[in-house]
N, C-alpha and C positions, 0 to 999 in steps of 0.2 A: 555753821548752823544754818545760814542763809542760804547757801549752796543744799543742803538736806531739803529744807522749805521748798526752793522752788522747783527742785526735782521731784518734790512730792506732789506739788501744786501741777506740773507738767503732769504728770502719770494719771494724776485724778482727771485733768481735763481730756485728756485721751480718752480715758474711758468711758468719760459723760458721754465724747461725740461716737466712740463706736458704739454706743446700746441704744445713741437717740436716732441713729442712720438707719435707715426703712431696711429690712431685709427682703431681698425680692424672693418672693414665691416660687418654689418650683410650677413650672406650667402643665398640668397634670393632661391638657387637652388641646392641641393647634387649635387658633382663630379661626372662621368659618371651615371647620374639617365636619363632612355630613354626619349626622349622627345614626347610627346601624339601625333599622326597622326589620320586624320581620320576629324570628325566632329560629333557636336552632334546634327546640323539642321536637319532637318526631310525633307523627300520627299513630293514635293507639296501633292501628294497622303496619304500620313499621317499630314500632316499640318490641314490636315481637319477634321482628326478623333481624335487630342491633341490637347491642349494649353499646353502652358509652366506653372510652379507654380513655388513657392519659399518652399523651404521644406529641409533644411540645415540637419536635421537631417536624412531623409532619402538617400539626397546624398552622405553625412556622411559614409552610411552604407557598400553603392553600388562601394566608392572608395578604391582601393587598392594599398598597396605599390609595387615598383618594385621589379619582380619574384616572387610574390604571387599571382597572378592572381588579380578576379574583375575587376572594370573599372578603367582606365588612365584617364577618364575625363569624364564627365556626364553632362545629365540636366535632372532636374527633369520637369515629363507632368502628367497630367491627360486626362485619354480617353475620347472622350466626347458621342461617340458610341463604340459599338461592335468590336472589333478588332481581326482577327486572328492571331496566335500566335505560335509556332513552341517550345516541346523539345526534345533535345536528351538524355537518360539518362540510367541505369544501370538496370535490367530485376532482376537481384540478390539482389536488395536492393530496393526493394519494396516505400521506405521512398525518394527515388531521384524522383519517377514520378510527383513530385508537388515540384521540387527544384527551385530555386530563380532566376536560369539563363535559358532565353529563345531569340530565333531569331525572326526576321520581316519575314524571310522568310524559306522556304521551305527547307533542307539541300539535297544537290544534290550533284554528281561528289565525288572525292576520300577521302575517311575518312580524310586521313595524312591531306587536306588542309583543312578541317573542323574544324578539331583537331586545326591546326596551326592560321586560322582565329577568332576562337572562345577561344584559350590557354585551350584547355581539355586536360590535361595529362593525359594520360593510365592508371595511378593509381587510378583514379578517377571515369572513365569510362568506357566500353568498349563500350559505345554506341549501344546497342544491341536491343534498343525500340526507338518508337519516338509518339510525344503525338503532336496532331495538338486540339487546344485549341481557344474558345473564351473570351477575355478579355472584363469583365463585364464592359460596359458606369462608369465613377466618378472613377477608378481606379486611383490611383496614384503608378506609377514606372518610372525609372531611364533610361535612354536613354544611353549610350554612346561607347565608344571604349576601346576595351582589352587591360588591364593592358599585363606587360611582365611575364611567368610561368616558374618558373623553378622545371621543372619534375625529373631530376636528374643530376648529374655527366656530363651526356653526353645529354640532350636534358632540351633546354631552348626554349621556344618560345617565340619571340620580340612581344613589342606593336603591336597590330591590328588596320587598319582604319575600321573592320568589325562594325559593330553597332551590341549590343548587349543589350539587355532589363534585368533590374532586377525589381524583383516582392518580396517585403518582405512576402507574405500571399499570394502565389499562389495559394494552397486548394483552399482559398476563394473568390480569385480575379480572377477562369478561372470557365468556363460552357462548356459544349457542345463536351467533351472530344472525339477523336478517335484515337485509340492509333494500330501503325502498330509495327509491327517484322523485325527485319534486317535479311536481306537474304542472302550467301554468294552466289555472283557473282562475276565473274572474267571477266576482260578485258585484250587483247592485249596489252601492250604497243606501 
């Protein structure tokens, strides 16, 4: 009977200590990871030329962790017409004029803040061409806002609210190509 007792005594105090032991939380979010700005709704003006899809595996591709670039947050569209399309890319490497990252718009005003809105590190590019493209109607790409880059030691660029489009098969997914030269001009400050 004694032996019953303190095997029961034993069992109860086990249990006390596993329900009184803190259960740790899953971590729903990493310790300082940037938090996404920006949005991935589309301008009534482009509302009309996407729908939204479901396509897990290409937003998959398009998203990136913090200071590597890609996107902070996406949604995947397909175009339903013809959509102009904007890149900036490298004259010396021939193989970036059809690379995966492209703008909704025009790039205008000072490199540094193109660079900073779009997270193009220096090493990547010097932005020396720019390819004004159409994106062929049924195309499916990635909608959203710049992950955080870090370029080196001394220059990181933070998440972007800029909207930036990724294209897995841009060869195939643009027509109607004209492509300009960067020109060096100087302004006042």
């Amino acid at each position: 009977m004694k032996r019953i007792t303190i095997i029961s005594l034993v069992v109860a105090l086990q249990a006390c200590a596993i329900q009184s032991t803190p259960k740790s939380q899953p971590q729903t979010e990493p310790v300082n990871q940037p938090q996404c700005i920006g949005s991935v709704e589309l301008t009534d003006e482009l509302t009309a030329k996407f729908k939204s899809v479901q396509d897990d595996e290409l937003l998959t591709k398009a998203l990136g962790e913090p200071d590597l670039g890609k996107l902070c947050q996406g949604q995947v569209y397909q175009s339903e017409t013809k959509v102009v399309l904007y890149r900036a890319w490298n004259s010396t490497n021939p193989n970036s004029r059809y690379g995966q990252w492209w703008a909704l718009t025009e790039p205008s005003g000072l490199v540094r803040d193109y660079r900073k809105d779009y997270e193009i590190c220096y090493q990547w590019s010097p932005l020396d061409k720019l390819s004004q493209c159409t994106l062929k109607a049924g195309t499916r790409v990635v909608i959203g806002n710049g992950q955080s880059a870090k370029c080196s030691d001394y220059l990181t660029y933070p998440v972007s609210a800029s909207q930036q489009v990724f294209i897995e098969d841009a060869e195939n997914a643009v027509i109607n190509c004209t492509e300009y030269n960067a020109v060096m001009s100087w302004q006042l400050e």
